[in-house]
C-alpha positions as CSV (number, residue, x, y, z in Angstrom):
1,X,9.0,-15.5,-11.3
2,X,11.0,-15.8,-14.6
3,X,12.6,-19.0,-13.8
4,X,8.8,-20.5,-13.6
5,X,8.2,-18.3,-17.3
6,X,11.1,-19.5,-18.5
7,X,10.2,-23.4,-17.5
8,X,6.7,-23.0,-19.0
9,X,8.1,-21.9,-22.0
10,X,10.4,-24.0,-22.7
11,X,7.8,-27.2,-21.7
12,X,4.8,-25.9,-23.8
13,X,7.7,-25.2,-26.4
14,X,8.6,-28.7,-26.8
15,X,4.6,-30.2,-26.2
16,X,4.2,-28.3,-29.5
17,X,7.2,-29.8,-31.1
18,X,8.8,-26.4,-31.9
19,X,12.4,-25.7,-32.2
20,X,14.1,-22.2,-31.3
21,X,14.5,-21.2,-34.4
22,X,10.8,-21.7,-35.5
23,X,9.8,-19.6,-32.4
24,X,13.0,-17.4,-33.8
25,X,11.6,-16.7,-37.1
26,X,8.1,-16.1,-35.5
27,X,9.0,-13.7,-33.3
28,X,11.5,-11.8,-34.1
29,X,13.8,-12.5,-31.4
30,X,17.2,-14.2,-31.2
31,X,17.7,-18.4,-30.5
32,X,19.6,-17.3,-28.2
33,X,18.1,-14.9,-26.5
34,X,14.4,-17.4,-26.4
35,X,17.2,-20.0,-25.2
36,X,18.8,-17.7,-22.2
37,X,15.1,-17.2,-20.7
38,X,14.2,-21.0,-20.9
39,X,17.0,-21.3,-18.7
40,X,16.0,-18.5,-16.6
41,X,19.5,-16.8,-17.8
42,X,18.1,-14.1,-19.1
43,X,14.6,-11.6,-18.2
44,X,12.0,-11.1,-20.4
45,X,10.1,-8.2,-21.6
46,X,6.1,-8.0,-21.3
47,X,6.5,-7.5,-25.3
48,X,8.9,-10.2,-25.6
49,X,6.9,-12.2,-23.7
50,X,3.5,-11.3,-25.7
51,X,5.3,-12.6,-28.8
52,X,6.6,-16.0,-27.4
53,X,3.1,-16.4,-26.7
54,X,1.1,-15.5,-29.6
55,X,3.9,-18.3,-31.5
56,X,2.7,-21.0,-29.1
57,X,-1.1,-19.9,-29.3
58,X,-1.4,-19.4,-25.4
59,X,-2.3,-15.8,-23.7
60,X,0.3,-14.5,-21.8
61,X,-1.0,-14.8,-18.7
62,X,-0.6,-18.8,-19.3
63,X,2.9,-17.9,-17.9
64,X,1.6,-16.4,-14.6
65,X,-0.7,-19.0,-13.9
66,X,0.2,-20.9,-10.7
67,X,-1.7,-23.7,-11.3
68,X,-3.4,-25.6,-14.1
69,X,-6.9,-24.6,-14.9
70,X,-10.3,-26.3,-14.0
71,X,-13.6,-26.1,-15.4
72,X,-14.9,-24.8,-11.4
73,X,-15.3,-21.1,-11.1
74,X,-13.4,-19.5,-8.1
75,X,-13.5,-16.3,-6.1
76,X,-10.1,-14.9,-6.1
77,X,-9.0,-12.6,-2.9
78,X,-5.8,-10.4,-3.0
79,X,-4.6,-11.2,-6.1
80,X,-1.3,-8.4,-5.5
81,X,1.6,-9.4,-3.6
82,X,3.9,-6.9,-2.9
83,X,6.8,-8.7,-3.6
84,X,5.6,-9.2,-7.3
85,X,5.5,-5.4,-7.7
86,X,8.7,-4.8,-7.2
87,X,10.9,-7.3,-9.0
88,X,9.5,-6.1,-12.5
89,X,8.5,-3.1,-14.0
90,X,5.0,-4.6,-14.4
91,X,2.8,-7.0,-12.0
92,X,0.5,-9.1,-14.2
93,X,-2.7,-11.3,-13.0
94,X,-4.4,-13.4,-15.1
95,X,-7.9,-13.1,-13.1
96,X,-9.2,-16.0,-14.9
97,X,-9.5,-18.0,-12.2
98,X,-9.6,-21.6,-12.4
99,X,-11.8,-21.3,-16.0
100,X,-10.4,-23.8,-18.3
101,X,-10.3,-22.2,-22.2
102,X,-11.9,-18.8,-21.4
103,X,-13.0,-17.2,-24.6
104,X,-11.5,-13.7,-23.4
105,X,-8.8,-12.7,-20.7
106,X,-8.8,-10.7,-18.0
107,X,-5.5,-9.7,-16.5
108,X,-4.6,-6.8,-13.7
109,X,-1.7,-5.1,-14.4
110,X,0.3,-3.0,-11.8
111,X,2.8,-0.7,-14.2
112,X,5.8,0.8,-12.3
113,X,6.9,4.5,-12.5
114,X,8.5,4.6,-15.4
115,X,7.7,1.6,-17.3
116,X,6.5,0.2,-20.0
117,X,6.0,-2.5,-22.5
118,X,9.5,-1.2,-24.4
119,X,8.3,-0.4,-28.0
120,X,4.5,-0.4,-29.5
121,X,3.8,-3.7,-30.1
122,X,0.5,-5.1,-32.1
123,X,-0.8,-8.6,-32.1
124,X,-4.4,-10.4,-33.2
125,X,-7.3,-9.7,-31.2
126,X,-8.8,-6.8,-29.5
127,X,-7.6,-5.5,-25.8
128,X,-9.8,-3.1,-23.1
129,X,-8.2,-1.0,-21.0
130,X,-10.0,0.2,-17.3
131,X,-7.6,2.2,-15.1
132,X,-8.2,1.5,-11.3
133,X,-5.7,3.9,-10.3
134,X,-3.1,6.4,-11.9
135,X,-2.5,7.8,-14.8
136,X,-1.9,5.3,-17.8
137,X,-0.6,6.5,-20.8
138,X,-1.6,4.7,-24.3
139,X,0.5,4.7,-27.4
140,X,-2.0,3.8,-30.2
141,X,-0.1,4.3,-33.6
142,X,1.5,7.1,-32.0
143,X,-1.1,8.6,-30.9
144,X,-1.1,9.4,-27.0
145,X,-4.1,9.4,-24.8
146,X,-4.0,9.6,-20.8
147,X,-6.4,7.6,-19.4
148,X,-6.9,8.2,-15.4
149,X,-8.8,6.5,-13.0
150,X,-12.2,5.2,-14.5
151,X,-11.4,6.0,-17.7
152,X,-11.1,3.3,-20.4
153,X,-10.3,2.2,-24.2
154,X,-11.3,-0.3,-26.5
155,X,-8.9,-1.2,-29.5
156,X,-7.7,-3.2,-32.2
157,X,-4.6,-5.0,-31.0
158,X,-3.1,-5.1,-34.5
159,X,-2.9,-2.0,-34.3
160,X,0.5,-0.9,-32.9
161,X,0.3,0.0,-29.1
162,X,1.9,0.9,-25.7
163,X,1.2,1.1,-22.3
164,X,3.4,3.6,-20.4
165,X,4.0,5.4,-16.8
166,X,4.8,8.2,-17.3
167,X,4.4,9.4,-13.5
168,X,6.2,9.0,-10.4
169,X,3.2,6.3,-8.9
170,X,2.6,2.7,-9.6
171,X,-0.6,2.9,-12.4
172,X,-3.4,0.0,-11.7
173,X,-5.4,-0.9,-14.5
174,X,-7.2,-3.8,-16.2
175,X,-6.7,-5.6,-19.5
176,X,-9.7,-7.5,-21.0
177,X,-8.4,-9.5,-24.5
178,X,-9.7,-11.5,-26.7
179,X,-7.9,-15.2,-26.9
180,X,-5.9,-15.5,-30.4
181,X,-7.9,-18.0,-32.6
């Protein structure tokens, strides 16, 4: 999966006529660490990741798409392979479908026990949270809140944020956010 990230990265990258040290300077992150994951060297971070993204103006889940969108609306069935949940410490589906420029995203995320996005992270927009199963812990300018099944949050994604496991079960929840302008 992260040598088809790194690929998409590096490709939308250089259709926006960026260098490595533009997308450096944006994000925080080393040339040569951007470099080592265009060339799948190197794995990257959901909050590396997020970053990368917001620098090229795509949604992250541009990265996860397997194919390119259409304007036709699909139905999606099992959307989790278990193979996905177990290379990473997170699964993530963008359940877009097939919509071409959606005005929000949603994405299903499967967190492992024990992970997280690293450190709280904030970026433009606004993000919903609905946990599906587990318990899903949110860092909101460190402020904690469990959230269990069927419970949810709505927030400002400047605001600096985290999404951890703290338990010993894989936590299932969605993410609703708003496309970056």
């Amino acid at each position: 999966m992260n040598d088809l990230i790194g690929e998409k990265i590096k490709s939308l990258r250089k259709e926006r006529k960026l260098t490595l040290k533009q997308i450096a300077d944006q994000t925080n992150l080393s040339i040569s660490f951007i470099s080592q994951v265009e060339r799948s060297k190197s794995s990257i971070t959901l909050e590396s990741l997020k970053k990368i993204s917001e620098a090229l103006g795509v949604n992250p889940s541009y990265f996860f798409s397997e194919s390119d969108k259409k304007a036709a609306p699909a139905v999606m069935r099992n959307v989790i392979s278990k193979t996905n949940t177990l290379d990473n410490p997170f699964f993530y589906r963008d359940l877009a479908g097939n919509i071409e420029n959606p005005l929000f995203n949603p994405i299903l995320v499967l967190l492992n026990p024990g992970g997280n996005r690293e450190d709280s992270y904030s970026h433009s927009g606004q993000e919903f949270l609905y946990v599906l199963e587990g318990t899903l812990t949110i860092l909101i300018d460190k402020e904690e809140h469990d959230l269990k099944p069927f419970d949810c949050i709505f927030l400002d994604s400047t605001t600096p944020h985290n999404w951890i496991n703290k338990t010993d079960s894989i936590v299932k929840f969605l993410c609703i956010s708003s496309i970056p302008v």
